[in-house]
C-alpha positions in Angstrom: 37.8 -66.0 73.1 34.6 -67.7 72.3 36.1 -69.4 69.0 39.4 -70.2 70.2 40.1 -74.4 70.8 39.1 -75.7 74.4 42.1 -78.0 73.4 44.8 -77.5 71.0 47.9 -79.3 70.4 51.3 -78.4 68.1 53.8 -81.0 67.5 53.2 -82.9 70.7 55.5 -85.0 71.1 56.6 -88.0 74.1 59.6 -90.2 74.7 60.6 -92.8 77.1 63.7 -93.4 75.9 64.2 -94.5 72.4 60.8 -94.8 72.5 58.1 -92.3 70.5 54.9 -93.1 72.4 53.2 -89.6 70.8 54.9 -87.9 68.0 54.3 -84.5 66.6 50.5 -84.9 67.5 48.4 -81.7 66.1 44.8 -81.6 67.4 42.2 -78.9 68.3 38.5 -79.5 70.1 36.7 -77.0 70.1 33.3 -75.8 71.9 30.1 -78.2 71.6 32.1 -81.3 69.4 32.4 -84.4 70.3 36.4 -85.1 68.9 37.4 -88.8 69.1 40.8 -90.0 69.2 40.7 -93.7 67.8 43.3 -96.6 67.7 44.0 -99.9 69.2 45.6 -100.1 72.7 49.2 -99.3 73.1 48.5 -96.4 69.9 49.3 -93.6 72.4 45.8 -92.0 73.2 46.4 -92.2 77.2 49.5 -91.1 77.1 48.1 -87.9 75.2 45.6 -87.7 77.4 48.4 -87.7 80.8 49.9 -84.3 78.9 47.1 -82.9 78.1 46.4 -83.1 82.1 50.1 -82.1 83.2 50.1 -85.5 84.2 53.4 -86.2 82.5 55.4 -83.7 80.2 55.9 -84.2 77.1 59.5 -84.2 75.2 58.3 -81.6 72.9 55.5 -79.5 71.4 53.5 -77.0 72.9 49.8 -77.8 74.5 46.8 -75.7 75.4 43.8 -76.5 77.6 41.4 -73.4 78.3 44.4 -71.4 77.0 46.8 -72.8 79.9 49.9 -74.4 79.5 49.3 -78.2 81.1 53.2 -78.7 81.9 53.2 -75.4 83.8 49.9 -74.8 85.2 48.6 -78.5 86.0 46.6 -78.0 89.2 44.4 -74.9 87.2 44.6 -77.5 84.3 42.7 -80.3 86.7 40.5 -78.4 88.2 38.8 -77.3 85.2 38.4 -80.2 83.3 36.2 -82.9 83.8 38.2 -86.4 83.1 37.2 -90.2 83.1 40.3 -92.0 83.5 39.6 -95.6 81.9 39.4 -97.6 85.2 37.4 -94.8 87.4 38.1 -95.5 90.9 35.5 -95.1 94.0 35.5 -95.5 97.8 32.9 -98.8 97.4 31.8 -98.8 100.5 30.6 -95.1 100.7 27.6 -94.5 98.4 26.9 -92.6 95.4 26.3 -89.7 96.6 29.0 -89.6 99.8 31.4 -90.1 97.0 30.3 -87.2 95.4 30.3 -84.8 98.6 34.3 -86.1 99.1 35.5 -85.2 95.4 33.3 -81.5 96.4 35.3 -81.1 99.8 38.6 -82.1 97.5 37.9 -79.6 95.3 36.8 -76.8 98.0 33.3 -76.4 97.7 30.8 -75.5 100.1 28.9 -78.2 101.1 25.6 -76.6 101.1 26.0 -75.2 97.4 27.4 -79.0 96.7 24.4 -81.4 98.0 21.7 -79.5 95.3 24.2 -79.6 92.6 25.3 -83.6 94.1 21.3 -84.3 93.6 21.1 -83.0 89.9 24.2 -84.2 88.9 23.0 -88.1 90.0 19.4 -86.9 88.5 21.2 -86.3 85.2 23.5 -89.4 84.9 20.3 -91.7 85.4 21.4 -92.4 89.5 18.5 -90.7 91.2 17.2 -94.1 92.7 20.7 -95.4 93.4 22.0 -92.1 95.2 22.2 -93.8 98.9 23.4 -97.0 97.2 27.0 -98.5 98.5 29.6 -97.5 94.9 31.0 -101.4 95.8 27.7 -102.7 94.6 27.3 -100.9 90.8 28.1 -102.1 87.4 30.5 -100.9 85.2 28.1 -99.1 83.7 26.8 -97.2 86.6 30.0 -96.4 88.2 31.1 -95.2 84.6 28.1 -92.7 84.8 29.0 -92.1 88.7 32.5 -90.7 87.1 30.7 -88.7 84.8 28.4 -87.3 87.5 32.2 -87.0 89.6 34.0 -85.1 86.7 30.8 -82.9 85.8 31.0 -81.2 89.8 34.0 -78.7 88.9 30.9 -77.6 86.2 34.0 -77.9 83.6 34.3 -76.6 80.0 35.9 -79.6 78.9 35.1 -83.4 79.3 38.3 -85.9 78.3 36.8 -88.9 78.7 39.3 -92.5 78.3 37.6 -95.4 77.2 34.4 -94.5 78.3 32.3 -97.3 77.1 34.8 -99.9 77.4 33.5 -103.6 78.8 29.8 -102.3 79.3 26.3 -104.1 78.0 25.1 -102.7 74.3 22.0 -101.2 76.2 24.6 -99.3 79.2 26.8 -97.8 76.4 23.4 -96.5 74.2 22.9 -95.1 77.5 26.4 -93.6 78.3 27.2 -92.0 74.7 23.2 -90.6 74.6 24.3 -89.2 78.0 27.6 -87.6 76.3 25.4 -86.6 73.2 22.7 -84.6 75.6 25.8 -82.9 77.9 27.2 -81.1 74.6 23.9 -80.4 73.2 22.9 -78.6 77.2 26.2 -77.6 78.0 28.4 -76.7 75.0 31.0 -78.1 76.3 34.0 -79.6 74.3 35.0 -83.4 74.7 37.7 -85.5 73.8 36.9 -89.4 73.8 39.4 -91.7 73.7 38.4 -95.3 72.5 39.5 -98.3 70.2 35.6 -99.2 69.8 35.3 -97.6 66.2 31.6 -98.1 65.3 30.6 -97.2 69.2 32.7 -93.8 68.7 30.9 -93.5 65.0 27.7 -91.8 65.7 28.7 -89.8 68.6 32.1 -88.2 67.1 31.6 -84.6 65.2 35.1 -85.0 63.9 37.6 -88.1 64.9 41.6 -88.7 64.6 43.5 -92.0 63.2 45.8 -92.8 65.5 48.6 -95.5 64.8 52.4 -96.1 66.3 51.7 -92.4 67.8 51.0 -90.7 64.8 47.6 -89.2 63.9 47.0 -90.8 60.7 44.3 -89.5 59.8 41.9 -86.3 61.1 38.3 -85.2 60.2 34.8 -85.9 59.9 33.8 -89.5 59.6 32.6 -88.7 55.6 36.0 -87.1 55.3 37.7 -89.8 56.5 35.8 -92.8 54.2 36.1 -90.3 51.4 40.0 -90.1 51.7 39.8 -94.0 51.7 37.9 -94.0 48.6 34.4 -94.5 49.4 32.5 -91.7 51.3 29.6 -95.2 52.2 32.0 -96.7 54.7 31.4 -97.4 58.0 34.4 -95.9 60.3 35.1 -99.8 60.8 36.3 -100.1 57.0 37.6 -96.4 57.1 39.7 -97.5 59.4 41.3 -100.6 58.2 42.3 -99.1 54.4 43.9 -95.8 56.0 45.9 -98.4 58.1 46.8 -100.6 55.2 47.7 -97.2 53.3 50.2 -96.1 55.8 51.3 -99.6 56.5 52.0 -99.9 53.2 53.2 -96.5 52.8 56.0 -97.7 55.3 57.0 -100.3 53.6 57.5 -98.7 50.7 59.7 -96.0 52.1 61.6 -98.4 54.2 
């Protein structure tokens, strides 16, 4: 159905032993938003992001991506979504656009429906002049738009994107979120960002989520959110740090 969550969550939960690295996470995304899953490093967004995937299973809760079960249907999972792991890899010595006719023979296409679609793809990330250009030779920046160009072939409903504007120049990250910004606007498509850059994530994000320890602290527009922390005027940067000292201190209390 047309209104039902591209992504959607319930209880999800991971262990590695004693240890809770995700913990009764509830989260929807849903067609043409922008949801953003902020917290420091070590909070728990990747490893949400590997079950979401069917990268890893998690210990309990249920997930849904395009209605599938990740745990059970992984490879349909994959090849319908559109992900930027944080640290996107490429053959450097083959260029932009070889790279993008091997991830179209991985994933089965025909290569004389791929090399148009290859063309627009580079066209649309802003690679149209570096298209014959060795991968081993780009900035972060461009290879991050390279993997956008990479996880955009399988024409997915869903982008999950990891850290996207991590270590890049101010002017390559305006580029890379008003890249994100015009692919939900064109495509509807639903995406889930993953970053500890607050004020980056901030005017991109229709709705964001808190996360902390695991735990979703905190979930809803960025007004919502400075609202609930007592002033709907702060930035997500202040937001931030009183919904922290709340549950900190919340903690510390109960404890």
């Amino acid at each position: 159905m047309a209104d039902e969550p591209l992504i959607e969550a319930t209880g999800l939960t991971k262990r590695y032993g004693t240890f809770t690295a995700v913990k009764e996470l509830n989260l929807q995304v849903a067609r043409g938003e922008v949801f953003g899953l902020l917290g420091p490093n070590g909070a728990g967004k990747t490893t949400t992001i590997l079950m979401l995937l069917g990268l890893t299973e998690p210990s309990g809760g249920t997930a849904r991506v395009l209605g599938m079960d990740p745990a059970r249907h992984p490879l349909e999972v994959k090849r319908r979504v559109g992900y930027l792991p944080d640290a996107v890899g490429f053959y450097d010595r083959l260029t932009a656009r070889q790279n993008l006719r091997y991830t179209a023979r991985l994933n089965g296409m025909d290569a004389d429906d791929a090399m148009p679609m290859i063309d627009d793809l580079l066209d649309q990330v802003g690679l149209a002049d570096a298209a014959d250009q060795s991968a081993g030779t780009f900035s972060r920046g461009m290879r991050q738009r390279l993997g956008i160009a990479d996880a955009l072939l399988k024409d997915p409903a869903v982008l999950i994107l990891d850290e996207p504007t991590m270590a890049i120049d101010p002017e390559g990250v305006a580029e890379i979120l008003g890249l994100i910004e015009r692919l939900v606007r064109e495509r509807q498509l639903g995406v889930l960002l993953s970053s500890h850059l607050l004020t980056q994530a901030e005017g991109i994000c229709d709705r964001v989520g808190i996360f902390l320890a695991g735990r979703m602290i905190a979930e809803g527009t960025v007004r919502e959110l400075a609202t609930r922390a007592g002033d709907p005027k702060l930035n997500l940067d202040d937001t931030y740090r009183r919904l922290v000292a709340h549950t900190e201190g919340a903690g510390r209390k109960a404890s």
